[in-house]
N, C-alpha and C positions, 0 to 999 in steps of 0.2 A: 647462711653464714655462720649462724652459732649451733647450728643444729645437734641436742645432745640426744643423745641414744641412749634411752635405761634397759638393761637387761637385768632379769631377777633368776637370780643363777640356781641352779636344782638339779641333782643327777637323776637320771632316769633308774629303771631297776639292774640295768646292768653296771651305773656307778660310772659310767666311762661319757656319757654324751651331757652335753651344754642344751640346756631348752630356754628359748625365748620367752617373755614374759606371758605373748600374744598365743603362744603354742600352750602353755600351761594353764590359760584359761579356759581357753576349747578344750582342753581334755578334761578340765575340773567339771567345764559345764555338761557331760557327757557320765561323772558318776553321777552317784542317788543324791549326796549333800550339795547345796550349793553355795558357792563362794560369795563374800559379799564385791556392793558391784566396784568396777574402778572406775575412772576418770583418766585417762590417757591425753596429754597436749604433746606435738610435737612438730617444733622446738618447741621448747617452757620457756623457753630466754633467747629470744630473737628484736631485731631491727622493727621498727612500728610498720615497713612496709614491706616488711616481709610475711606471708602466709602461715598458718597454720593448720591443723590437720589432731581432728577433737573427736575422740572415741570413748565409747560407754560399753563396757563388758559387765560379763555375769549378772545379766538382770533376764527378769523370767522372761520368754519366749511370748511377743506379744500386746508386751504392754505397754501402754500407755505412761511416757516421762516427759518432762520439761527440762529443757537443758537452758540454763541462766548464767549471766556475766554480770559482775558488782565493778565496781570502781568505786573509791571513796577519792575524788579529787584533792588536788594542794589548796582548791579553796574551800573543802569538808565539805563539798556535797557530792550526794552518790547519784551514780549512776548505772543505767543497768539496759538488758536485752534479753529474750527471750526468746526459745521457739518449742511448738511441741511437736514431741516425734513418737513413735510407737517403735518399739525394738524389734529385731527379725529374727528368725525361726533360731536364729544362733542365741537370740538374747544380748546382740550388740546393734548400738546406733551410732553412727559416723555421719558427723555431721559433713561434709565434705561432699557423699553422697547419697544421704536419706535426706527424703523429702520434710520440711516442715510445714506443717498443716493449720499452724496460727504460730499468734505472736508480735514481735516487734518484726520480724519479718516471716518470708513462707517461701516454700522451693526450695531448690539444692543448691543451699549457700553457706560455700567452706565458712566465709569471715562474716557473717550475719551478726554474730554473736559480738563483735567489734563493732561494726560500721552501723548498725542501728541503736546503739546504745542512745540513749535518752535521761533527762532528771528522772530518776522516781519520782510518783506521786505525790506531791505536798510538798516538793520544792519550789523554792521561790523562782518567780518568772526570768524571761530572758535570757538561760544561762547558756556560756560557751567553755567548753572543752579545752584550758590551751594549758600545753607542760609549759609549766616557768625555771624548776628546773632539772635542766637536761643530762646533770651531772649522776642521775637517778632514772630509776625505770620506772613506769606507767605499771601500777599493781594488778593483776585483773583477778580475780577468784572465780575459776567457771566451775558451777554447782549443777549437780541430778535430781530433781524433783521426781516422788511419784506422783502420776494423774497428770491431766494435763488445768495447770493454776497460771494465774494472769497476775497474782498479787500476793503481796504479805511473805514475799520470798526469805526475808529475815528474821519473819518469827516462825517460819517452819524447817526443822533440821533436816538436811541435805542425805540422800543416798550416799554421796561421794564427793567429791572436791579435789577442785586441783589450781595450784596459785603460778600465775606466769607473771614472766616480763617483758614489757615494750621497750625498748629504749632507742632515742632519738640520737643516740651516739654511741660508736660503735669503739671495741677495745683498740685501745692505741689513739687514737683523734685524742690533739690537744685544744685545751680551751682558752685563748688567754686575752684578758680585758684590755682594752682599747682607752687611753683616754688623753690624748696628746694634740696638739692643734686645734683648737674645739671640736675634734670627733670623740663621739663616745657611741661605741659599738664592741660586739665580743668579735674577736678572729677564731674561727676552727681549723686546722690544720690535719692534714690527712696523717693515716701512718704509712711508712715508707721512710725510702730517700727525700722522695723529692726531686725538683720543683714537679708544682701542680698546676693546673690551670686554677685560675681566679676568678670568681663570682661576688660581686655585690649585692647584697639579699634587704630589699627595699618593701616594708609591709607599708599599709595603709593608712587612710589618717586619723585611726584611732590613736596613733603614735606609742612610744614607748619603747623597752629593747625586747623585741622578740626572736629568741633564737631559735627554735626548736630546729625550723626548717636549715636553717644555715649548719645545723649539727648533721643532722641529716646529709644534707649534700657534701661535707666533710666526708661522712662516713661512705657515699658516694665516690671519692677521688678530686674532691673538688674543695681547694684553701678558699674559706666563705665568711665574708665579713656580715655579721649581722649589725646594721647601722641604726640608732634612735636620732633621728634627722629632724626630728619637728622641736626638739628640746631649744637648739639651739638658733633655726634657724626662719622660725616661725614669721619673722619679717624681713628675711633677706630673698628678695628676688631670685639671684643665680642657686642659690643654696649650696653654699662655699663648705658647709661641711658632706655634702656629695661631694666636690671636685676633691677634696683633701681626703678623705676615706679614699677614694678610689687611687689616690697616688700614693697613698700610704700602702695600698692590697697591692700596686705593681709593683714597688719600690723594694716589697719582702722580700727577701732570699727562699720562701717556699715557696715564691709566685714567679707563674712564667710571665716576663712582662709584658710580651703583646698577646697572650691569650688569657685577657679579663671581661669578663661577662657582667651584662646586670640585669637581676631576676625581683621583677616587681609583681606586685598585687595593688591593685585598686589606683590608690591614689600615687602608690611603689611604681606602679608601671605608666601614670602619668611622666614622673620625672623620666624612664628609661626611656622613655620615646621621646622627651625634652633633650636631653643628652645626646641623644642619637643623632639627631637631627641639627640642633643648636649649639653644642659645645665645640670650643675651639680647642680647649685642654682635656676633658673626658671623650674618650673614643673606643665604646667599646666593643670587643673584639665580635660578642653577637649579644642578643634580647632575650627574655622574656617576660611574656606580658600578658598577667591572668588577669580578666576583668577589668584593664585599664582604659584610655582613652589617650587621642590626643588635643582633647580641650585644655587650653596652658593662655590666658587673655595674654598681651603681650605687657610684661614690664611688669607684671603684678606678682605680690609675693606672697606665701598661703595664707596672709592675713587677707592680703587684698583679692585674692580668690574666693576664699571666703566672704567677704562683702558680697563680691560678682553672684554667689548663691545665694544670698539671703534677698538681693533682688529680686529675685523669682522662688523663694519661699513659696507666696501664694500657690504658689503648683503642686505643690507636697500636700498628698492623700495618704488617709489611714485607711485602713483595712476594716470585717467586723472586727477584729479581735483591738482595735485603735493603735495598732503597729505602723508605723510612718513608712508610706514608701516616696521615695525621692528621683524615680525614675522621670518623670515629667520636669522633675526642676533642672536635672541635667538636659533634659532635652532642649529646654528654653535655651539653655547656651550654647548646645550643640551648633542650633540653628543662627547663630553668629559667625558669617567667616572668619570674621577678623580675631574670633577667640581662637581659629583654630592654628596647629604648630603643621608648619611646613616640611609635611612626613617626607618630599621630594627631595630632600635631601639627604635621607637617612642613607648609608652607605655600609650596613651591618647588617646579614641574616638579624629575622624578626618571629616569634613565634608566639604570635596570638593566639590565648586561650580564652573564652567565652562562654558564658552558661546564657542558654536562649531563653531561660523568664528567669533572669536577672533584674531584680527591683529595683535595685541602689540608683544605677546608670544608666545610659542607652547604650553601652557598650559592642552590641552586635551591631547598632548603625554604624557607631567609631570604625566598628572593625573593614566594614564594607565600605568607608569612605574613606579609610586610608587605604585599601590595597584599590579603588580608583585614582587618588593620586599618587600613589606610588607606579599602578602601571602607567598611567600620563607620564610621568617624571622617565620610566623605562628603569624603573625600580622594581616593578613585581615578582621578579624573580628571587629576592632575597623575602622576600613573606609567605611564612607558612599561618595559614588561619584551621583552629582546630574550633570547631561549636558543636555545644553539648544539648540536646531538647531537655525541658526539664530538668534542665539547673540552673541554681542560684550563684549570687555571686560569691560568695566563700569558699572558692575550689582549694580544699586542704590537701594534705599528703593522701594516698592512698586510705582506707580502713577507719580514717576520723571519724567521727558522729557527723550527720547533717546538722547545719547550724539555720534552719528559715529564719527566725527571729531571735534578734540578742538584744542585750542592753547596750546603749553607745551613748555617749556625752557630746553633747553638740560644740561641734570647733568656738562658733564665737558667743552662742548663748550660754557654753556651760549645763543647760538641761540634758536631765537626765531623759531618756526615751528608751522606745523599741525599737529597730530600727526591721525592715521585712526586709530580706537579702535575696529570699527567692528558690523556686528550684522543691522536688518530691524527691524523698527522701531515696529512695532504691537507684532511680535513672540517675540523681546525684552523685551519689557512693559507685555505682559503675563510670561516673563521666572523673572523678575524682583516679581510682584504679588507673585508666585508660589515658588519661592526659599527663601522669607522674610516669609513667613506661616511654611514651611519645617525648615528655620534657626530658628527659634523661639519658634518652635516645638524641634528639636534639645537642644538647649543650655535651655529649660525648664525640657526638659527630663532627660538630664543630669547633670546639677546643681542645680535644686531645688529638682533631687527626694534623697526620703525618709528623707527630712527636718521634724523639726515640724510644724506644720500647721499655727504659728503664723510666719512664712519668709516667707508664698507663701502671692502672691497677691489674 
């Protein structure tokens, strides 16, 4: 989408012809002097889910470099990735298609040098990756080591360097704060005419307002309310500020009003499947549902849900590392019909997403025991189930870091912990790719079709 094109303009000896950057370094590498090396990204300034394409010229034929990515986060810790490669008879390494032979990862992997990034070493535990804000690009500095090094990549100076951008919002997307009726949420709006279809973008119950993803799917073709839902309605049962958000997102003049979506995570795709199934005034047009469930006791509200867990606390095992997994306490309640919501009713395509060693939840059981009553009900036909081996529950946008363990604040004790989410980092980062192509494919298929052709992007 932004893809910029540097050419480094030179005549030749006849004065008359234009040479590429790429062509002028093959032929430098070809006299007796040699150039020093470059760092090529392209695009330097693209979408977080979009690809890149990372080249190392004029370096001696042969040798052994480390090609590395820094990030200094918005909460000042860095992060970083590495691979090593060995340059080819030309004296260039493409990462895209040369093999890496160590590192944070190995093999021929364009986005390696993204999707496995990690804290450096000596950062404090638990950390996770999230843009807070989206009005800004994600900085990355990918640097050329000689030799192949594992460490101390900040006190040794770089062959080369070259500085890109991520950004979770793309030009034209407007951003504009929500805070009317007790909802407090950001709206993104696509660029274009307009109307769009509509998506409610429902995170987990870490709580708080997180947009990245809602910026994103703006930048997508999709007007996307990112909602903070636990602020207000932390002891309200129906959770009035879902129904009010979602009337607010159809009621817009950039929203088409019977094509509204809602795109949950964890505890986000509890309520979508609540909604779906239970609401008399929310009805939405289709689901999505990463890692959620439809465990909902009846009458209770995420205070008293919360009780319902600490129940079955006693189930919660740590790990060696004394990282809490909580897959077992969901299980406890799983195993209660009466906790479960009556997916027979739901009347809206549904698109289950699942990582199969997901620690948090049982969520692959949820998944397999709503499309049995859903096809009981002669519902199966609206749910697609996608499961991922070897992931956890933190399915990000494409190219993210793998999150297994983070810091989380427990809903009603307030402690601070670890929480194990789950999932190896490579089969992750591929189930992450692969499930953001399928979602988008999804909620395209479904809300823009058979629009007029002046709402598609």
């Amino acid at each position: 989408m932004w893809s910029v094109h540097f050419a480094t303009q030179h005549l030749n000896a006849s004065g008359s012809t234009w040479l590429s950057e790429t062509k002028i370094s093959r032929r430098l590498s070809t006299m007796s002097w040699t150039a020093p090396p470059i760092v090529s990204v392209v695009p330097s300034r693209a979408l977080v889910d979009e690809k890149i394409k990372v080249v190392v010229e004029n370096l001696p034929p042969g040798s052994p470099v480390t090609l590395h990515s820094l990030h200094h986060s918005e909460d000042k810790d860095y992060w970083e990735a590495y691979g090593h490669y060995f340059s080819d008879h030309r004296g260039m390494v493409s990462v895209a298609e040369d093999l890496s032979f160590g590192g944070t990862y190995t093999g021929k992997e364009a986005m390696g040098l993204l999707w496995s990034m990690r804290p450096v070493p000596g950062s404090r535990q638990g950390l996770r990756l999230r843009k807070k804000d989206v009005c800004s690009p994600m900085l990355v500095n990918i640097s050329v080591h000689s030799g192949h090094i594992a460490e101390g990549f900040r006190q040794r100076p770089p062959l080369a360097s070259a500085l890109i951008e991520r950004w979770y919002m793309a030009p034209g997307v407007q951003r504009i704060s929500i805070k009317e009726r007790g909802v407090q949420g950001t709206l993104f709006i696509p660029p274009g005419p307009g109307p769009f279809p509509g998506l409610l973008d429902l995170w987990g119950g870490s709580g708080g307002l997180v947009e990245y993803r809602s910026s994103l799917m703006a930048s997508h073709g999709f007007t996307s309310l990112a909602l903070d839902y636990l602020s207000t309605d932390y002891e309200d049962p129906p959770f009035s500020s879902v129904e009010k958000a979602f009337a607010i997102l159809k009621g817009h003049p950039q929203v088409i009003p019977d094509r509204v979506g809602i795109f949950g995570l964890s505890f986000g795709s509890i309520l979508a499947i609540f909604f779906a199934a239970e609401s008399a005034t929310v009805k939405p047009f289709c689901c999505v549902c990463v890692n959620g469930n439809h465990i909902y006791p009846p009458g209770k509200s995420f205070k008293g849900m919360n009780q319902e867990l600490l129940k079955n606390f006693n189930k919660v095992r740590v790990d060696e590392n004394n990282h809490q997994i909580w897959r077992d306490m969901g299980r406890a309640i799983f195993h209660t019909p009466s906790n479960k919501l009556d997916v027979g009713k739901i009347n809206c395509p549904m698109l289950l997403v699942n990582g199969v060693d997901d620690q948090n939840w049982p969520t692959v059981e949820s998944s397999e025991d709503m499309a049995d009553r859903m096809n009981a009900a002669g519902k199966g036909h609206l749910l697609t189930r996608l499961e991922y081996p070897d992931t956890g529950h933190l399915i990000e946008p494409p190219f993210s870091p793998h999150f297994r363990a983070t810091n989380f604040t427990g809903w009603a004790t307030k402690e601070k912990v670890i929480l194990l989410w789950g999932g190896q980092t490579k089969p992750h980062s591929d189930a992450q790719e692969d499930s953001w192509r399928k979602i988008l494919a999804f909620l395209q298929h479904h809300l823009y079709s058979s629009l007029t052709p002046k709402a598609k992007m």
